[in-house]
N, C-alpha and C positions, 0 to 999 in steps of 0.2 A: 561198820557204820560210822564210827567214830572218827574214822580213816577216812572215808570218802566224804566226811564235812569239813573235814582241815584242809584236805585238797582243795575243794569248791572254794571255800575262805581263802585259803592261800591265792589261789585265782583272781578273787574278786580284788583280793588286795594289789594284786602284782597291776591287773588293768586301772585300777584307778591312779595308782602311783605313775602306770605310762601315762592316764593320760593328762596327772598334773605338771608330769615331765614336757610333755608335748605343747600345754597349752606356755611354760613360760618359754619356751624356744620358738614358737610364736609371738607371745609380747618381745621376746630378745630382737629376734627379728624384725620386727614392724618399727622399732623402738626409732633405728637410724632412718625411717622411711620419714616417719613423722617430723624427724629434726631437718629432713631434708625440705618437704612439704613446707615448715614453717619459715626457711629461708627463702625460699621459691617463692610466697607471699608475700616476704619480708621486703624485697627486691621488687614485688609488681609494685606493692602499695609505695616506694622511696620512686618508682616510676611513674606512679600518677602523680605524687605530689610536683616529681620537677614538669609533669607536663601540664599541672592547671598553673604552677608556676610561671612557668610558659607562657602559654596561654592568658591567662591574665595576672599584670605585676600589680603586687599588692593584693592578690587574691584574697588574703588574711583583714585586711581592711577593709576593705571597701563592698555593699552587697550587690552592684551588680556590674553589668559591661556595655554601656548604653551607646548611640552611634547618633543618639537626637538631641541633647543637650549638653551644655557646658558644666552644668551641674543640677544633673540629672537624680541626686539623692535627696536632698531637702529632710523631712523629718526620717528618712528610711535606714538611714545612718546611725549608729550612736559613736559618737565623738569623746576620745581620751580624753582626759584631763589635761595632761600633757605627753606629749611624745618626741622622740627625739628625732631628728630629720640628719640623712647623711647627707653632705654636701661632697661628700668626694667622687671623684671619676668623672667631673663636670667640663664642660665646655660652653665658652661664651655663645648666646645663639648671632651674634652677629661680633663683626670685629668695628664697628661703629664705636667713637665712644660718647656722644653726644647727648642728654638727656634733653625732650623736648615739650614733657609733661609728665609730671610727678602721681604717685598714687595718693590717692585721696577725697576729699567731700570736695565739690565745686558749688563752691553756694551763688554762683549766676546760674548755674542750669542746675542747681539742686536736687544732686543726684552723686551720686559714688564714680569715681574713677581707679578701678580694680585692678589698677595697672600701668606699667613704666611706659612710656611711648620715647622712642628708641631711633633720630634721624637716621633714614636709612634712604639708598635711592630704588628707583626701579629698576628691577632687574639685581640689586646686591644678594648675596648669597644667606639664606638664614641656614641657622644649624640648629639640631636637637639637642639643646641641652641638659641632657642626660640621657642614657641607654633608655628603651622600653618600648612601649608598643601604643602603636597612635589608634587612639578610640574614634576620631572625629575628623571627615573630611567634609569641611563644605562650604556654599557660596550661598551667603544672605542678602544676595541682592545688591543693587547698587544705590548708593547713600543710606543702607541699612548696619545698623548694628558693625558686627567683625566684617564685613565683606567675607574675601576670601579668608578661610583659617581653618587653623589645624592645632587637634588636642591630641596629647601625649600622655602617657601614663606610665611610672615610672615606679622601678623596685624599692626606691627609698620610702615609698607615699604622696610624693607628688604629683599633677599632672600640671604641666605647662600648656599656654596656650598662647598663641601664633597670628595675631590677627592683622586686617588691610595690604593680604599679600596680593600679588600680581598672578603669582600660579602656584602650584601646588606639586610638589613631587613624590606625596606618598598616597597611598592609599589607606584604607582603614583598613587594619590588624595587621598593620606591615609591622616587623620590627626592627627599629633602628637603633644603630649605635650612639651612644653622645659623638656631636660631632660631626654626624653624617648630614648632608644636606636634604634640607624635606621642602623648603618654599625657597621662593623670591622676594626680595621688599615690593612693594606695592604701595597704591592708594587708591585700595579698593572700600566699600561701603562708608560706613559714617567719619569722613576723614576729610580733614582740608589741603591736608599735602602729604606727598608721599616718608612714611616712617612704617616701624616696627611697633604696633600694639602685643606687650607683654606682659602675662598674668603667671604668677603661681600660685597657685590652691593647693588646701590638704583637705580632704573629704568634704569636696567643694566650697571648703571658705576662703576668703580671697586671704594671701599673704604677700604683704610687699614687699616685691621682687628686690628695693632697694635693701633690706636687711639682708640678703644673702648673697647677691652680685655686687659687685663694686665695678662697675662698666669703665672707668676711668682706667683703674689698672688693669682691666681684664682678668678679673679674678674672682672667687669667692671669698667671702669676709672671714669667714671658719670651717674649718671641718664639718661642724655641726651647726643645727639650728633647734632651738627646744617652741615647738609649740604649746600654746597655752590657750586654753578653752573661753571662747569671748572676749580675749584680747591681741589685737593684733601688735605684738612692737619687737624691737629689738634685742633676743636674745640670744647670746654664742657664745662659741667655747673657741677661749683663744688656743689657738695651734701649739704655741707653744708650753703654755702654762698649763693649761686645761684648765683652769678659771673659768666661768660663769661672769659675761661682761653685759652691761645695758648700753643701747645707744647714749649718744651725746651728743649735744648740740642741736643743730637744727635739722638730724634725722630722727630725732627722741621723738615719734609721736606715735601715739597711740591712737585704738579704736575700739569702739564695743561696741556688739552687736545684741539689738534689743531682743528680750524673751517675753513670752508670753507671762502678765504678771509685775512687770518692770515698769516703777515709775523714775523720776528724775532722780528724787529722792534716794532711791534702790539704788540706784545705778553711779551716785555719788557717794553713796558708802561703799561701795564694789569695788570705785576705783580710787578713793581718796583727792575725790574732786568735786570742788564745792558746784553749788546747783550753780550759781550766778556765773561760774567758769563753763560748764558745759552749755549752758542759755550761749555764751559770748561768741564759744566755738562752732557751735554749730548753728548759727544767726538765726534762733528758736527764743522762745516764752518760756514763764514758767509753766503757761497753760497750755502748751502744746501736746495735743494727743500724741502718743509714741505709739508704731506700729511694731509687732515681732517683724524678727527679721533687719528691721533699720538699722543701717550702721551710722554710731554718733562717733566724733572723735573726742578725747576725754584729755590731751596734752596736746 
């Protein structure tokens, strides 16, 4: 009897010992399936990121991909502090080098001019000034707004825009290279003679085009450009130095744009500019209501 219990035992033992044998030559087995699996995902997801990359530049900034507006985010956006903008792999959008109106307040028609205007003729060649993918194709009419023009969107955080062309050569979500031709000069919509209206924005605020072009040499002023939250002005990284330089002279000016909450007062301790200097600059009172949004110039 004693005999036929140790056999039974000895049995029980031998099947459980197979089958702890068996299950880890199964986890052995499965072990390189899993490490395979996990590159196989590893690979689709490095796939989707280059294709919304693709798909849309600056996908990381910006929330959305709009085909109706110039600056289609307004409050929808949250805006860095500061960020650093690459200027390289650029290309002039025209080889013009004439400037024929500066960015800035125009206190006769009192209102912001968000951009370089650029003698061009009709029919000259405009180019994309930088690689990326144009968000915006369209024609506002004649004596309206941009006329014909064209937004680009670009891998550094830019979008460029294109306006009073004569024709258009891209379509919307074409990608183009910097450098590749997308319009012709024109003088179409709110325009007196034929030029290049030229804007750069970073998550739709305006930045001027002259801190980072130098149309004269045909060139960019830096590698880099560092934006800074509510002020627009001159700031870059010299090429060679790597220094951190501010304009000088009569391109030093600044601008700020009002927030909700913002009196004069605010807004001169902000920027180290007394009230009676910002009253002078922007041909205002000290009792002027300020709207959010308003851009004042502050230098």
């Amino acid at each position: 009897m004693i005999s036929k219990l140790a056999k039974i035992f000895t049995a029980a033992a031998m099947s459980v010992f197979c089958l702890n044998v068996s299950g880890q030559d199964l986890l052995a087995r499965q072990a390189p399936i899993d490490r395979k699996l996990k590159i196989v995902d590893s690979v689709a997801l490095v796939r989707q990121i280059k294709a919304e990359q693709s798909a849309y530049p600056a996908y990381d900034l910006y929330p959305s991909w709009s085909h109706e507006f110039v600056n289609a985010y307004g409050s929808n956006v949250q805006m860095p502090d500061t960020f650093r903008i690459s200027l390289e792999d650029f290309c002039m959008p025209t080889e013009s080098t004439k400037i024929t109106d500066v960015f800035g307040y125009r206190p006769r028609r009192r209102r912001m001019h968000y951009g370089l205007d650029v003698k061009v003729f009709i029919g000259d060649t405009i180019r994309a000034a930088f690689a990326g993918k144009v968000r915006i194709v369209k024609d506002q009419g004649r004596r309206k707004g941009y006329g014909k023009y064209v937004v680009i969107r670009h891998e550094n955080g830019l979008e460029t825009v294109y306006g009073h062309l004569s024709r258009q050569l891209v379509s919307e979500d074409q990608y183009v290279e910097a450098g590749e031709p997308i319009a012709l000069g024109g003088n179409t919509g709110r325009s007196t003679g034929s030029h290049l209206h030229f804007e750069t924005r970073f998550l739709g605020q305006p930045i001027n085009p002259a801190v980072l072009f130098d149309f004269e040499k045909q060139d960019v002023l830096a590698d880099t450009y560092l934006y800074r939250k509510g002020i627009v002005e001159r700031s870059l990284q010299n090429r060679s130095t790597g220094r951190t330089k501010s304009a000088s002279g009569s391109q030093n000016v600044r601008y700020y744009k009002v927030r909700s909450g913002d009196s004069l007062g605010k807004i001169a301790q902000k920027t180290g500019v007394s009230i009676n200097t910002l009253c002078r600059l922007n041909n205002i009172t000290r009792n002027k209501i300020l709207r959010p949004g308003q851009v004042l110039r502050c230098s």
